[in-house]
C-alpha positions in Angstrom: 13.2 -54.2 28.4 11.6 -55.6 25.3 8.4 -53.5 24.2 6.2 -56.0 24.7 7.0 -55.5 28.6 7.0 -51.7 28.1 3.5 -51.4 27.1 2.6 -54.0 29.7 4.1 -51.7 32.3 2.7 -48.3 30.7 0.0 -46.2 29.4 0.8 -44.2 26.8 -0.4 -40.7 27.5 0.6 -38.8 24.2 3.0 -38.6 22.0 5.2 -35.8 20.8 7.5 -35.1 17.8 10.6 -36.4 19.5 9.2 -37.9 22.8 6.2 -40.0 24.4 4.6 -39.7 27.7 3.6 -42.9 29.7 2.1 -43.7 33.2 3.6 -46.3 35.3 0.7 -49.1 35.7 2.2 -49.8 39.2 3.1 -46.4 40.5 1.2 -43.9 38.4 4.0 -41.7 38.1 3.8 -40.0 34.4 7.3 -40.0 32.7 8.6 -38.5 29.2 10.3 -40.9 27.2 12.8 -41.1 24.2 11.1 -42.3 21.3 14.3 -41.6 19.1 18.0 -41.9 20.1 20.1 -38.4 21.0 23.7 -37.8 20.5 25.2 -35.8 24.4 25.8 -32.2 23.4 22.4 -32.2 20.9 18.8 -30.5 21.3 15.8 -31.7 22.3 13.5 -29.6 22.0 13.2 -25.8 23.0 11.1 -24.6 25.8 9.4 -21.3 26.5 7.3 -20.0 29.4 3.8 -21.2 29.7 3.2 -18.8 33.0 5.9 -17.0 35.2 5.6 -17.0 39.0 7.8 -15.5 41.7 8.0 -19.0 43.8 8.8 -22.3 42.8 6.4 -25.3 42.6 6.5 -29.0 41.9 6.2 -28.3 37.9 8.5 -25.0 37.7 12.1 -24.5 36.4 14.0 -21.6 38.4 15.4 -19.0 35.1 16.7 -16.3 37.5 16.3 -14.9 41.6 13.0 -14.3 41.4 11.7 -16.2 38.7 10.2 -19.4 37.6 8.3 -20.4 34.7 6.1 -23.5 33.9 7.4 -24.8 30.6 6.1 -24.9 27.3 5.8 -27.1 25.6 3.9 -28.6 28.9 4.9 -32.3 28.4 8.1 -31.0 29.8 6.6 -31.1 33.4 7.1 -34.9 33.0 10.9 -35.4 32.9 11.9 -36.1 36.3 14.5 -36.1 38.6 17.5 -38.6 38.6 21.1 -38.5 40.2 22.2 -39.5 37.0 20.9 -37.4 34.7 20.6 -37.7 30.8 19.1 -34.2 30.0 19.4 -30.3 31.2 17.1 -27.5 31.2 19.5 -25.4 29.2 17.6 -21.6 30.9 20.2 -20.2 29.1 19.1 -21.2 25.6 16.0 -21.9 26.6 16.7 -25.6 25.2 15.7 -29.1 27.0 19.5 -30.4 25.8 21.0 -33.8 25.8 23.9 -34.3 28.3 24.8 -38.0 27.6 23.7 -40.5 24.8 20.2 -41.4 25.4 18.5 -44.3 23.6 14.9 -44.3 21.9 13.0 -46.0 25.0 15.4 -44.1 27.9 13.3 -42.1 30.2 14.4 -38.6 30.3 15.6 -37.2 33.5 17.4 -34.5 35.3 18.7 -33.2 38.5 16.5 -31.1 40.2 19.7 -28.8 41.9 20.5 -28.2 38.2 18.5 -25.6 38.0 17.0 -25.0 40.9 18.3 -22.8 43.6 15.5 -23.4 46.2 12.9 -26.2 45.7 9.7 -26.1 47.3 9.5 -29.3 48.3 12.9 -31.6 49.4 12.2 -35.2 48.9 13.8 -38.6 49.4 15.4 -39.4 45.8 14.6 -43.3 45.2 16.7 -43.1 41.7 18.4 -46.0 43.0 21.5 -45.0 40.7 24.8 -45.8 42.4 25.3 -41.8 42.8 22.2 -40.9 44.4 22.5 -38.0 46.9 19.1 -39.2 49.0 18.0 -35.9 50.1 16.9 -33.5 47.3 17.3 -30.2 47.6 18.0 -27.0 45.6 21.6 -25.9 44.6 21.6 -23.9 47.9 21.0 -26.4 50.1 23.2 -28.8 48.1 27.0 -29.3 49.1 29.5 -28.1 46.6 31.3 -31.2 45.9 28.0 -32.8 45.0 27.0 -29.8 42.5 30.4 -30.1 40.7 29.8 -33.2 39.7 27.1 -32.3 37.9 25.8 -29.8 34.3 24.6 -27.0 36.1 22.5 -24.0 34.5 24.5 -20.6 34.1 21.9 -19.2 36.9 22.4 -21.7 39.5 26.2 -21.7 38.6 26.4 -17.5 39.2 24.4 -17.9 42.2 26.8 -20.8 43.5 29.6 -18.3 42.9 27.8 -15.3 44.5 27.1 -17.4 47.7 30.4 -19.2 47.9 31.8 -14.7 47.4 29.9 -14.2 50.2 30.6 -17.1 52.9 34.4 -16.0 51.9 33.8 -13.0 53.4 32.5 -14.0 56.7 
């Protein structure tokens, strides 16, 4: 897509040190967006909690059982969901990290069961990637051969393991 059909297509909302968020024209949607190219394997930027709650929402990321933070920096609550994710929530390190090669322009995007063990909400994914799962769920709800396909956080990945422990016992 050439930037002359980029801005034609989106509002720029603000921009950041690293990244830009834009509203679809068409949809309204808000999205954050690459405005440099990332190597997989490198930082975006670090996160930190803005507020912590006990239940998640639309604009949370789960950190452990019981808890869920709104992120800060709060342009964060833009990157959204994709079945073919190009980012993580790292709630180990506390680091929005790159898990493939994204290019300056590439939307960034993860997938919600990544860190999520529960989601308040399920929703029809419309990604339209070749590997899109349809339903979204959390990691709980999520079957286990479509979790290990993907970069999961250490929480969701202990709590896969606790779960998995316990149906082995019934």
């Amino acid at each position: 897509m050439s930037s002359s059909q980029q801005s034609n297509e989106f509002i720029v909302i603000s921009q950041q040190e690293h990244c830009i968020v834009k509203q679809n024209k068409e949809n309204n949607q808000y999205g954050l967006f690459a405005n440099t190219s990332f190597k997989a394997g490198s930082t975006i930027v670090a996160f930190n909690a803005s507020k912590i709650v006990d239940t998640p929402n639309y604009l949370t990321v789960q950190v452990s059982e019981h808890k869920h933070i709104h992120l800060f920096p709060e342009y964060l609550q833009y990157v959204n969901h994709c079945c073919e994710p190009n980012v993580l929530f790292n709630t180990t390190t506390m680091q929005l990290e790159c898990i493939s090669d994204i290019e300056a322009g590439e939307e960034l995007r993860f997938f919600y069961p990544a860190t999520e063990w529960r989601i308040s909400q399920q929703f029809i994914c419309n990604c339209g990637k070749p590997s899109c799962v349809g339903l979204i769920q959390g990691a709980a709800d999520t079957p286990t051969e479509v979790l290990n396909k993907y970069k999961l956080t250490d929480f969701i990945k202990s709590m896969a393991a606790r779960y998995k422990a316990f149906l082995l016992m019934l």
